[in-house]
C-alpha positions as CSV (number, residue, x, y, z in Angstrom):
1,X,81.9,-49.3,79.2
2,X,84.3,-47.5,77.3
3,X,86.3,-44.5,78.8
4,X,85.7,-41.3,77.7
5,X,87.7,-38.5,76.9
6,X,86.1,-35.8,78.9
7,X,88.4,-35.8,81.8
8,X,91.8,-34.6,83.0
9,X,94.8,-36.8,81.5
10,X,96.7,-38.9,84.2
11,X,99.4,-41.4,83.6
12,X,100.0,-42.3,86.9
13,X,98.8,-45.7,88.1
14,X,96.9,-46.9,91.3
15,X,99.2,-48.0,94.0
16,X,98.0,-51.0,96.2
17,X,100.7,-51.7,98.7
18,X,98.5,-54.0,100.8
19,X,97.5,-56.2,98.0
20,X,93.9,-55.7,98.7
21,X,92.8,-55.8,95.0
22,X,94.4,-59.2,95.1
23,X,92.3,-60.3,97.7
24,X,89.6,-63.1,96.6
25,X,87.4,-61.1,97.9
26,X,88.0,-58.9,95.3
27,X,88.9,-61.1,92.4
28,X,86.0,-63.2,93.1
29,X,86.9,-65.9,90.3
30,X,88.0,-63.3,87.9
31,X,91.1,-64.3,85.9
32,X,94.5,-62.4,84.9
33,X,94.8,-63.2,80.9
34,X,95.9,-61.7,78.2
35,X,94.6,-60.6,75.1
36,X,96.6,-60.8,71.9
37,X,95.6,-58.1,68.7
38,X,94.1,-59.4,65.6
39,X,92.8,-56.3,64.3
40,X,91.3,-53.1,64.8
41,X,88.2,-52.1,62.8
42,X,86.8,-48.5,62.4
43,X,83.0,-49.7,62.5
44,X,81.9,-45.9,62.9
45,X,83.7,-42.3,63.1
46,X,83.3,-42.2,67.2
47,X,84.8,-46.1,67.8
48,X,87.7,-47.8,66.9
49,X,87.1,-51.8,67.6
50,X,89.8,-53.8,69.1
51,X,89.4,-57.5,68.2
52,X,91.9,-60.1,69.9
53,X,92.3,-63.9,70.8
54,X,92.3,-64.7,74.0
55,X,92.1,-68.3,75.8
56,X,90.2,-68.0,79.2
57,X,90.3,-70.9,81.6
58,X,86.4,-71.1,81.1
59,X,85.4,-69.6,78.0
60,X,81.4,-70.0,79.3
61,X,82.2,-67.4,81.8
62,X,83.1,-64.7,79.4
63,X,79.8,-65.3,77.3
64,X,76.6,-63.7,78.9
65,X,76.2,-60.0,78.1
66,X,77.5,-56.8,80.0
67,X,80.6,-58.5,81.1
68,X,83.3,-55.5,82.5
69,X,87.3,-56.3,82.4
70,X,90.2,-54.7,83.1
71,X,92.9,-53.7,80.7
72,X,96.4,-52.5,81.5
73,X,97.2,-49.7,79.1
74,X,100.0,-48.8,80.3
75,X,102.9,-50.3,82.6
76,X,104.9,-47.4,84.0
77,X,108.2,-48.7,85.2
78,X,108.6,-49.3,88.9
79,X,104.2,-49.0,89.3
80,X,101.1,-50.9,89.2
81,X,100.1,-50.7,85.5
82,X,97.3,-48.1,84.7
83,X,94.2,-49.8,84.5
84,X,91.1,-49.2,82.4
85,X,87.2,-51.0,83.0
86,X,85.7,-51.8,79.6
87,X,83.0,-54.0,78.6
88,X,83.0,-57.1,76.9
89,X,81.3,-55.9,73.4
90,X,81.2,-59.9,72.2
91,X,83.3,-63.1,72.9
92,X,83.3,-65.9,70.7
93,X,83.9,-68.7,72.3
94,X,84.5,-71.1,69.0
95,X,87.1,-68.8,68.5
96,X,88.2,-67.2,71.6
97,X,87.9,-63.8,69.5
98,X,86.6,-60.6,71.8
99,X,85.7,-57.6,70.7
100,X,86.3,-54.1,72.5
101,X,85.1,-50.8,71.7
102,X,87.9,-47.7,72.1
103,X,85.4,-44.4,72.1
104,X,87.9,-41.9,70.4
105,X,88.5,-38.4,71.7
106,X,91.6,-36.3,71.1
107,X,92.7,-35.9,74.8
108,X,95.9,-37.7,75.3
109,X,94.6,-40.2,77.8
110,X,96.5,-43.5,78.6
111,X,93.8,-45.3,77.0
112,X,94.3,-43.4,73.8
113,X,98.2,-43.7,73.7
114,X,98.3,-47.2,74.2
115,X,95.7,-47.6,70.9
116,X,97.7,-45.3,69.1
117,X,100.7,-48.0,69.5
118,X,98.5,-50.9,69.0
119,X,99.6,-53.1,66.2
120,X,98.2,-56.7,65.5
121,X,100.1,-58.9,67.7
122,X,100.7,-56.2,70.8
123,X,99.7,-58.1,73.8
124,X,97.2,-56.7,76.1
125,X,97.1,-57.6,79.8
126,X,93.7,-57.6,81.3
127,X,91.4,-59.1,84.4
128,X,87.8,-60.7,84.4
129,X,85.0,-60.7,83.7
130,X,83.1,-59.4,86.0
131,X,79.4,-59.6,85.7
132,X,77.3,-57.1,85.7
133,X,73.1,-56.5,85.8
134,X,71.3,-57.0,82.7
135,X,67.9,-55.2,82.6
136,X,65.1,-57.5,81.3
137,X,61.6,-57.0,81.1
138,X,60.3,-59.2,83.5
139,X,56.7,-59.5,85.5
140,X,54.7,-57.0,83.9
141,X,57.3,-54.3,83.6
142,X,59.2,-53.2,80.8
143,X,62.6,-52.0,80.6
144,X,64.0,-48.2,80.6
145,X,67.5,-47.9,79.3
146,X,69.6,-44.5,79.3
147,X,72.8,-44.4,78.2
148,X,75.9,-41.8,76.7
149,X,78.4,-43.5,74.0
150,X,80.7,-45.1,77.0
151,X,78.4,-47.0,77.8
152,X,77.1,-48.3,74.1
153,X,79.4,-51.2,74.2
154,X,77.1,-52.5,77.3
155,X,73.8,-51.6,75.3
156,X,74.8,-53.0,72.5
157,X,75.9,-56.5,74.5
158,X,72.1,-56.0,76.6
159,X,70.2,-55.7,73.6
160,X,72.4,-58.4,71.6
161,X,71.5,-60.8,74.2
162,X,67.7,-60.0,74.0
163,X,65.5,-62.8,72.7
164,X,61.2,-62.7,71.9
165,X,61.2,-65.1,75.2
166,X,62.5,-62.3,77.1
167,X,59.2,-60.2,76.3
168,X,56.6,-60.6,78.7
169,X,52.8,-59.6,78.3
170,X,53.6,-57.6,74.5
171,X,55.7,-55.0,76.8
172,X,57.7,-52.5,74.9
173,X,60.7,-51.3,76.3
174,X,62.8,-48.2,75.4
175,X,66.3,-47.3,75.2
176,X,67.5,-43.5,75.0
177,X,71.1,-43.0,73.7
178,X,73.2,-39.6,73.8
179,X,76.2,-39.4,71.2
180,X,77.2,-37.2,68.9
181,X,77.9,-39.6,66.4
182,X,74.6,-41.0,64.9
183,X,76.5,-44.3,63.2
184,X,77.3,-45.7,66.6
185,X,73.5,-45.2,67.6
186,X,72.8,-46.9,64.1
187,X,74.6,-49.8,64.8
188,X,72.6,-50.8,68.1
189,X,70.6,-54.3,67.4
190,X,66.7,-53.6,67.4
191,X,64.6,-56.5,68.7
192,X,61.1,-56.6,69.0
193,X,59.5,-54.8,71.7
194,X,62.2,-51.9,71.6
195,X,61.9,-48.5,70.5
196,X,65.7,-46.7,70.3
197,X,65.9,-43.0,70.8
198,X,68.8,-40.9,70.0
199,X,69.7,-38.0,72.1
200,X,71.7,-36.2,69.3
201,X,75.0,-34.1,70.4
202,X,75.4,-30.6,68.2
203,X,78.3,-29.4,67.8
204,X,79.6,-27.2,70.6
205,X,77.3,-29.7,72.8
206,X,80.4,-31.0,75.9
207,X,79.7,-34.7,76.7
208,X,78.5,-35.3,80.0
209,X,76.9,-31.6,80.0
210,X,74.1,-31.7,78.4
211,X,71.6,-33.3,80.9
212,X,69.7,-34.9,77.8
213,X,69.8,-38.3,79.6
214,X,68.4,-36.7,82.9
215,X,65.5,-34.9,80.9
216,X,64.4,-38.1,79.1
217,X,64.3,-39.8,82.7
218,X,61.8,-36.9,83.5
219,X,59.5,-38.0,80.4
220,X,58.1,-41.5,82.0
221,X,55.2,-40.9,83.1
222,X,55.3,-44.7,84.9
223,X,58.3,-45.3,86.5
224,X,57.3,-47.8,89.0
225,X,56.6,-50.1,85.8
226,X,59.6,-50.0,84.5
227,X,63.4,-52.0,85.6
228,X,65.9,-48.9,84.8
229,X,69.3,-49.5,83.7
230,X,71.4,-46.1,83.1
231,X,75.6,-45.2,83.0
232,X,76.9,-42.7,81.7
233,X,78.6,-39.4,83.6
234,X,78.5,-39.6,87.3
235,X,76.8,-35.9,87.9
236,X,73.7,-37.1,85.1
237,X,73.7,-40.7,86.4
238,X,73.4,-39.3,90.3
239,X,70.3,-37.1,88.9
240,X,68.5,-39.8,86.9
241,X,69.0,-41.9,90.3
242,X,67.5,-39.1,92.7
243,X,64.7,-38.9,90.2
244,X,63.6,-42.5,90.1
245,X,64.1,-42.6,93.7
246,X,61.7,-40.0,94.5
247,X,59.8,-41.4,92.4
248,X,59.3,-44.6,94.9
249,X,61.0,-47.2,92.3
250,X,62.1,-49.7,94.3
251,X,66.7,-50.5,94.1
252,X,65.9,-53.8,92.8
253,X,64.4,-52.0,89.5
254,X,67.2,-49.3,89.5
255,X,70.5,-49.7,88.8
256,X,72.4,-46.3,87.6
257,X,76.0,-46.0,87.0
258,X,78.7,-43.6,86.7
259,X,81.1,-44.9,84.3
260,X,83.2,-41.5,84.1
261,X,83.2,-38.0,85.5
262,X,83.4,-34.4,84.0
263,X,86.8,-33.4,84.9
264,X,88.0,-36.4,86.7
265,X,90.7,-39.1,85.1
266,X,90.1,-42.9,85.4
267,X,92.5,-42.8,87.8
268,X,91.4,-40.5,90.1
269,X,88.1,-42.2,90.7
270,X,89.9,-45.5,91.1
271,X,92.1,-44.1,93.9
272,X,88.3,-42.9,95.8
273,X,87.2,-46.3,95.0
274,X,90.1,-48.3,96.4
275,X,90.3,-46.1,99.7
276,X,86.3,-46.5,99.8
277,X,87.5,-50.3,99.4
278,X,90.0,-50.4,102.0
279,X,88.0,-48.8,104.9
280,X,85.3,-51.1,104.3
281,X,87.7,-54.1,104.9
282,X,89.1,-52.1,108.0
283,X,85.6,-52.5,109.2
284,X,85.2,-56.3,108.9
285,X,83.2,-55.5,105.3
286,X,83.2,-57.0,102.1
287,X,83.4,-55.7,98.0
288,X,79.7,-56.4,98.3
289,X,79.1,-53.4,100.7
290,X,80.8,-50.9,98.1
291,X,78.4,-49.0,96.8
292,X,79.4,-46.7,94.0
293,X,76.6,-44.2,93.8
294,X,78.0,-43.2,97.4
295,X,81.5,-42.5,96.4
296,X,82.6,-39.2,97.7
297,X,83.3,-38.2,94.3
């Protein structure tokens, strides 16, 4: 997960006056850490690639793929910090080096201004991991991936991960990407089994307005055989997730996510979230009954 650009810049931060994302229900093992800059790479024209040292309490739980943190980009004085989720692109635990990918826009988010500023050496407060689902092909069915370039970071991490033992029965699986910058599709592993598809932005194209995504969801003519992973923009991702729904794919084979919205700052959607959060708890509920696809947003 990376944010994008494509929303309305907010500095404020997320006020939590009860202390409820302190809460172990919340945390849930995650650990507050900090990362320290070593360098930041320009691997492709859309990504700028932060790598720093850090030195978890237990490096194994930072390993598997698809792990989400978050970072404080900025600490506004008197306020929570601004917090950002990204995911974990790769964490070497020999080395305690991890790897995060910035998606660059020209809006002036918080995200942005803090990598403007980044030098090696800035330190960079952040909390996790937090595990997330990584589609395999398992049983009989192969694996449907859809993604936009936020969330390349965790499709890059999936398909990293993927080994010929995770095959099953010769399946191939398929991955459709939507960028507008062709290097960042290019740099996507390819194992065996998977055929990559890129969902090519023209110029003039907005992110998050295309409904590319949402069309190549239409083209499976088998969803039922398939375990779908998508994330991306909340509007397309709510689409793909009515279609596969309606198409009778069972929940434990879908799991859709809106990383960002069209028009909508980080911060925003963290303030529905954390209100979502705290009526729950008012109810005698846990994180586990958060649902994000039912966000009133």
């Amino acid at each position: 997960m990376a944010e994008s650009g494509k929303h309305t810049p907010e500095t404020g931060s997320v006020e939590d006056p009860e202390g409820l994302l302190e809460r172990e229900d919340h945390m849930q093992g995650m650990e507050r850490i900090e990362m320290r800059v070593v360098r930041i790479d320009r691997p492709v024209p859309s990504v700028a690639r932060v790598i720093g040292h850090i030195a978890p309490q237990d490096p194994a739980a930072w390993t598997p793929p698809n792990q989400a943190i978050r970072i404080a980009v900025a600490q506004p004085e008197g306020q929570r910090p601004v917090m950002r989720v990204y995911t974990v692109r790769r964490f070497d635990p020999a080395t305690g080096l991890l790897e995060i990918d910035f998606i660059l826009h020209g809006d002036d988010s918080p995200a942005m201004r803090w990598l403007h500023d980044a030098r090696p050496g800035t330190l960079l407060p952040m909390i996790g991991p937090r595990q997330h689902v990584v589609p395999l092909p398992v049983e009989g069915k192969r694996a449907a991936i859809f993604a936009d370039e936020t969330a390349i970071p965790a499709v890059w991490a999936i398909l990293n991960a993927w080994t010929p033992a995770a095959w099953t029965q010769g399946l191939e699986s398929d991955v459709w990407i939507e960028t507008a910058d062709p290097a960042a599709f290019d740099e996507l592993p390819r194992p065996e089994g998977l055929n990559l598809h890129l969902l090519l932005r023209v110029e003039g194209e907005p992110a998050g307005a295309t409904g590319h995504l949402a069309a190549a969801a239409r083209t499976i003519s088998d969803p039922g055989a398939c375990v779908i992973w998508a994330a991306g923009e909340r509007q397309e991702m709510r689409r793909i997730r009515e279609h596969f729904r309606a198409a009778g794919v069972p929940r434990d084979q879908l799991q859709v996510v809106g990383y960002w919205k069209l028009g909508i700052s980080g911060t925003e959607l963290d303030r529905v979230r954390l209100a979502e959060y705290a009526a729950l708890l008012a109810k005698g509920r846990t994180l586990a009954d958060l649902s994000d696809d039912e966000l009133p947003i």
